[in-house]
C-alpha positions as a printed Julia matrix, in Angstrom:
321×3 Matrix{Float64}:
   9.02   -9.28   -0.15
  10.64  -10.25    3.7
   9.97   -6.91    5.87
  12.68   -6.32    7.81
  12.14   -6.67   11.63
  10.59   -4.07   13.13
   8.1    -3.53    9.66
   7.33   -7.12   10.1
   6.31   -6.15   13.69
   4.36   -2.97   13.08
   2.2    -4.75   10.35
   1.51   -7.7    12.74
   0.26   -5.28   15.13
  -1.56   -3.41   12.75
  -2.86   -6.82   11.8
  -3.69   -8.19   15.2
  -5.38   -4.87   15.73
  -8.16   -5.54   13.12
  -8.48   -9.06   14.09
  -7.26  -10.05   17.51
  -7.59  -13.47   16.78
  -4.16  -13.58   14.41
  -1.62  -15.61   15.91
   0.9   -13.77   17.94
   2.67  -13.45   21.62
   2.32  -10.73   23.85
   6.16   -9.35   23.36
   5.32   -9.08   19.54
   2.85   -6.47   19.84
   3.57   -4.51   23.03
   3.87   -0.81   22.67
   7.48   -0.28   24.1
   7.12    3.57   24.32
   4.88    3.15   27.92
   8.05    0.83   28.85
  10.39    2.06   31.22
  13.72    2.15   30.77
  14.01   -0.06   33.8
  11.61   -2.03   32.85
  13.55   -2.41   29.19
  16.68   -2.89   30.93
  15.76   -6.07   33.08
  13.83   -7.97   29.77
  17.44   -7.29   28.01
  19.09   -9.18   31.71
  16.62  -11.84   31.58
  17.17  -12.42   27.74
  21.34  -12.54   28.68
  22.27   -9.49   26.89
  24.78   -7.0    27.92
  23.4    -3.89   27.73
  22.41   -1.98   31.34
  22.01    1.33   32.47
  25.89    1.79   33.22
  26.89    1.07   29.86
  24.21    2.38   27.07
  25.49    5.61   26.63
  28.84    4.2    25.71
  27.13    1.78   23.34
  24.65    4.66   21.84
  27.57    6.79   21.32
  29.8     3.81   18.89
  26.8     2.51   16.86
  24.61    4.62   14.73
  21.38    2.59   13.9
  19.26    0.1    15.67
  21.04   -2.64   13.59
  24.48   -1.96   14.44
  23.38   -1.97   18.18
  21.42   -5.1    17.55
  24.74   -6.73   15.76
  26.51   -5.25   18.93
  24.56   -7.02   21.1
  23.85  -10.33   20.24
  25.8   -13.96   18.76
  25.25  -15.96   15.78
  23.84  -18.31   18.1
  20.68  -16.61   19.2
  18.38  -17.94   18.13
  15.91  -15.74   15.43
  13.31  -15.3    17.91
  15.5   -14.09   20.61
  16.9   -11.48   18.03
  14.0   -10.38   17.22
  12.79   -9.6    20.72
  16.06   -8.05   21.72
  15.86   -5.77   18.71
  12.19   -4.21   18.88
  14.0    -3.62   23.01
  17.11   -2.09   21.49
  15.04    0.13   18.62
  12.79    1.67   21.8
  15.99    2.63   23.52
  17.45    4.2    20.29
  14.91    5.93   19.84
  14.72    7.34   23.11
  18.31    7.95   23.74
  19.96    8.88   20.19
  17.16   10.99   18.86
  19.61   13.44   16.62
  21.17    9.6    15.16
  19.18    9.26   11.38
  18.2     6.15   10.19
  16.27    4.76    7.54
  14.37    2.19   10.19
  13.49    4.78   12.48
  12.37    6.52    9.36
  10.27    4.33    8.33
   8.99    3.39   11.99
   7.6     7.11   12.33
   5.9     6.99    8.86
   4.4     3.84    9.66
   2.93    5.54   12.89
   1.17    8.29   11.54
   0.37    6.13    8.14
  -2.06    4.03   10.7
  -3.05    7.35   12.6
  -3.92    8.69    9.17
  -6.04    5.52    8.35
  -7.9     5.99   11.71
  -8.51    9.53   11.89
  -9.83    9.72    8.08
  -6.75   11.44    6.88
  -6.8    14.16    9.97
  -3.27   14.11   10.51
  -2.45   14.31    6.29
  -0.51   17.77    7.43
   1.72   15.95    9.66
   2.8    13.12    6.93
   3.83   15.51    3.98
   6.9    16.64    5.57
   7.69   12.88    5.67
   6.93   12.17    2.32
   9.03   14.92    1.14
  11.88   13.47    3.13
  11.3    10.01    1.72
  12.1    11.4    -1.48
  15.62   13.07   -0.36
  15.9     9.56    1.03
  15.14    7.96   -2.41
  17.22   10.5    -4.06
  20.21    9.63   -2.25
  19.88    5.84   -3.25
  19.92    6.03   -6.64
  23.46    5.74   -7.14
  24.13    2.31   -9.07
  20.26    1.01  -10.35
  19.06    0.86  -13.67
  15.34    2.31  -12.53
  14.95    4.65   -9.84
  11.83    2.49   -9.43
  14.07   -0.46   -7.77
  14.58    2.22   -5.23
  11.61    2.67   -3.88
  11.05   -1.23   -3.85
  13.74   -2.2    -2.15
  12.97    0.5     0.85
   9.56   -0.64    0.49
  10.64   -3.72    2.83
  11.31   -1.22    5.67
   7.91   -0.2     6.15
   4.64   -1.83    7.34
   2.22   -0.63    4.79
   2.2    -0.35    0.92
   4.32    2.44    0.47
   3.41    2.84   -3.19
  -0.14    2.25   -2.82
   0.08    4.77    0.02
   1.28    7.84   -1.72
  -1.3     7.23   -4.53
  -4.38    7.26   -1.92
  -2.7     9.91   -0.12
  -2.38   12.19   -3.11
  -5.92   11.34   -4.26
  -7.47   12.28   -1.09
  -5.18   15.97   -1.4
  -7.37   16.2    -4.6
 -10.46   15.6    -2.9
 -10.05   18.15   -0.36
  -8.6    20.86   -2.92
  -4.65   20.73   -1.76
  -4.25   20.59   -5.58
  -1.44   22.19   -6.02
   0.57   19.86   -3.55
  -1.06   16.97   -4.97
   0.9    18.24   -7.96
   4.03   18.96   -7.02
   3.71   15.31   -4.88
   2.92   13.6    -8.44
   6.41   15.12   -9.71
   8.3    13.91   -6.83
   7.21   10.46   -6.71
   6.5     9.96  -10.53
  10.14    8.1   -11.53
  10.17    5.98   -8.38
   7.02    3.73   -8.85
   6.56    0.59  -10.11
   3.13    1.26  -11.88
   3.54    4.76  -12.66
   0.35    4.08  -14.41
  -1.75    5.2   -11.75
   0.07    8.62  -11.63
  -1.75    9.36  -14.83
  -5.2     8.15  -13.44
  -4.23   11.25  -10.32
  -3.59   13.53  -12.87
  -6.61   13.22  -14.73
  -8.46   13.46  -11.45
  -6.22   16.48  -10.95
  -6.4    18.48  -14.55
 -10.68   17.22  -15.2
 -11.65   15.36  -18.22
 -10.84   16.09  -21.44
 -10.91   13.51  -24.45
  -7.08   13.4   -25.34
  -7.24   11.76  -21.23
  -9.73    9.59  -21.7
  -8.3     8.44  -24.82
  -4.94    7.69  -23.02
  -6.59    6.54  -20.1
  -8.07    3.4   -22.05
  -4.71    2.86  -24.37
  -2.79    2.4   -21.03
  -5.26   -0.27  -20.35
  -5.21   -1.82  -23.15
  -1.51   -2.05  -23.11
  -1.01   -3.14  -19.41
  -3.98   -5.0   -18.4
  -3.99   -4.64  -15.07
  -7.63   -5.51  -13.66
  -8.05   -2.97  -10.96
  -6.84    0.04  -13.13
  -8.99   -0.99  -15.95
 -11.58   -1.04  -13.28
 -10.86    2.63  -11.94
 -10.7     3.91  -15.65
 -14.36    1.81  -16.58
 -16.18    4.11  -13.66
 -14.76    6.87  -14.82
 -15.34    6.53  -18.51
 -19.24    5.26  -17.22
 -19.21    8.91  -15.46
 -17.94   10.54  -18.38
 -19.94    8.94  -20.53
 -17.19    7.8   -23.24
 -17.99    5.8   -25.85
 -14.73    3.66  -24.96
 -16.85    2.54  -22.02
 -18.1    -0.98  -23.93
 -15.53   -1.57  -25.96
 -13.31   -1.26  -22.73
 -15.5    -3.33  -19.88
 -15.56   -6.11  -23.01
 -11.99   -5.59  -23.62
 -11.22   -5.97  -19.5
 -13.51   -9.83  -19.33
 -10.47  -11.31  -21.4
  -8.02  -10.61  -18.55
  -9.87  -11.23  -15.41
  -8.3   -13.6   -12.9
 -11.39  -15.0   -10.85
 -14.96  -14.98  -10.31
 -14.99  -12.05   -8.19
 -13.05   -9.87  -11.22
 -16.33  -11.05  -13.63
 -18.45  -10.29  -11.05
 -17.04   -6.42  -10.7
 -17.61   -6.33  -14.31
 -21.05   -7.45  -14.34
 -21.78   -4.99  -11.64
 -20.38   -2.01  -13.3
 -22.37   -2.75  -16.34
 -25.98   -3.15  -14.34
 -25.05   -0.33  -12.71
 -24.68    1.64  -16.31
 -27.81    0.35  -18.05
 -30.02    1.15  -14.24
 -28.79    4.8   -14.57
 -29.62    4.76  -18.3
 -32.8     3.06  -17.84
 -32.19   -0.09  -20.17
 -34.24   -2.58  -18.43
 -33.71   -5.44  -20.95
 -29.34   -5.39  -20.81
 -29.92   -4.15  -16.7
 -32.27   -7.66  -16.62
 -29.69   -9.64  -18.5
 -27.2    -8.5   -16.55
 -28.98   -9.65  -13.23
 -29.76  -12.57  -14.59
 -26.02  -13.89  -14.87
 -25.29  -12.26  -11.11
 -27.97  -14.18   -9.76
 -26.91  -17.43  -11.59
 -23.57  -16.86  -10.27
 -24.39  -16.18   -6.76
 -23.21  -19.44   -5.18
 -19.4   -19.85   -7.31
 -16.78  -18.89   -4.71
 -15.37  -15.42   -5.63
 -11.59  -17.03   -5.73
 -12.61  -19.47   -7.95
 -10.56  -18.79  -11.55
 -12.27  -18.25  -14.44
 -12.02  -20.13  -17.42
 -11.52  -18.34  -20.65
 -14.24  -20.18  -22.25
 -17.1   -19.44  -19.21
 -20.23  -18.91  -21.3
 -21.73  -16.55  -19.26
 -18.54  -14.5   -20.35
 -19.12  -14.68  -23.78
 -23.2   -14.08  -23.42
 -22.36  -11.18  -21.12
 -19.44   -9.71  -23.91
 -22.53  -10.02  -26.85
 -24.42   -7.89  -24.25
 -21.77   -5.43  -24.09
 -20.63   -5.25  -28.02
 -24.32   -4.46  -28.78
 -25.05   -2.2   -26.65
């Protein structure tokens, strides 16, 4: 999915912040807000665009999003780079000049924000992102008119934000579970529920949420069966291994026919030693580390072929134990 301009920006910053070596210019990642307005206002001179200090309140008061100014603002002859600068330029102003103005970029800008302050801080700041989410879902509410899924709603604003939105407000609601906010974990499950796209990993939060109970587990490991997605069937293995559910074999054999790559087997294998070590079953845990260490050297991206023999020896394992 193409992330509209200033998501595309954010997540290259967030990028070049992990690893400074990723390919970028200075202008890409600057933080604007330490900018002065003068400052702003001479790049936009130098870069032949007609906004100055004499006339941005008159543009600011016509236009009503970062885009329109943008459109406002520039030719069809810009070049895409150009664009690009200007608007990241224009977006700062916006923001600090039309604050009451609503839009979905400037949204989705400030979620972004404390989205990365929430992954640095170790979820400090969680209070200060669930009035966000709850506006997010006004905002999805109010774009449902004409889809067939309210899930196409939350992917197509998905493209104006840096981060996994989806995959956010999963790990954010797990993480209310883990520190006892259960009762907005709840009510956050509700609200979101309709708008995902695997609203299969709703029912792995409210497992987490209600505790274990067989009629869970038991739909738990249908839903993999039927959907076969690796890393769910990987979240629902440790936590039938926990439980101690006899689906737990059939299940981790079941989840070897649909893994993509060596690094899928080698989860498997991994989460099988690490059942028979707690249980004390030397012979499978020795089988199992057998096939690791014979594997050692493959290169985790490699795919792996349906008819791998250390597959099949490592499903025998499994289906008698």
């Amino acid at each position: 999915m193409k992330k509209e301009i200033k998501a595309h920006y954010n997540l290259l910053k967030a990028q070049v912040a992990w690893d400074p070596s990723t390919p970028h210019e200075k202008w890409m990642v600057e933080d604007l807000s330490a900018v002065s307005d003068k400052n702003l206002l001479k790049r936009l001179e130098d870069l032949k665009v007609p906004v100055s200090s004499a006339n941005l309140k008159k543009y600011l008061e016509e236009i009503e999003t970062p885009e329109d100014f943008l459109e406002a603002v520039t030719l069809e002859t810009d070049g895409p780079e150009k664009v690009e600068n200007v608007y990241l330029i224009l977006f700062e102003l916006f923001k600090r000049h039309a604050p009451k103005k609503e839009s979905l970029s400037i949204f989705a800008d400030g979620l972004d924000f404390l989205i990365q302050k929430y992954e640095v801080t170790s979820g400090k700041n969680w209070v200060e992102i669930v009035p966000y989410l709850k506006q997010l879902v006004h905002i999805l509410r109010e774009n449902l008119s004409g889809v067939k899924n309210p899930s196409e709603v939350l992917e197509k604003l998905s493209r104006h934000f840096a981060y996994d939105l989806e995959g956010f407000i999963y790990d954010f609601i797990a993480d209310l579970i883990d520190s006892s906010q259960e009762v907005l974990a709840e009510e956050f499950i509700e609200l979101f529920f309709d708008y995902l796209t695997k609203p299969y990993w709703f029912t792995l939060l409210e497992y987490y949420l209600k505790g274990a109970d067989e009629e869970r587990l038991e739909n738990l490991s249908d839903l993999v069966m039927e959907i076969k997605d690796f890393e769910f069937s990987l979240e629902v293995l440790h936590v039938l291994k926990e439980e101690e559910s006899d689906r737990f074999f059939p299940l981790l054999s079941h989840t070897v026919d649909f893994s993509k790559d060596e690094a899928d087997f080698v989860e498997l294998l991994t989460v099988a030693q690490e059942f028979f070590e707690e249980k004390d079953r030397l012979r499978e845990m020795m089988e199992i580390k057998k096939i690791l260490d014979s594997r050692s050297q493959i290169d985790e991206k490699r795919r792996l072929h349906p008819q791998d023999a250390a597959c099949s020896h490592f499903k025998k394992i499994v289906e008698r134990a």
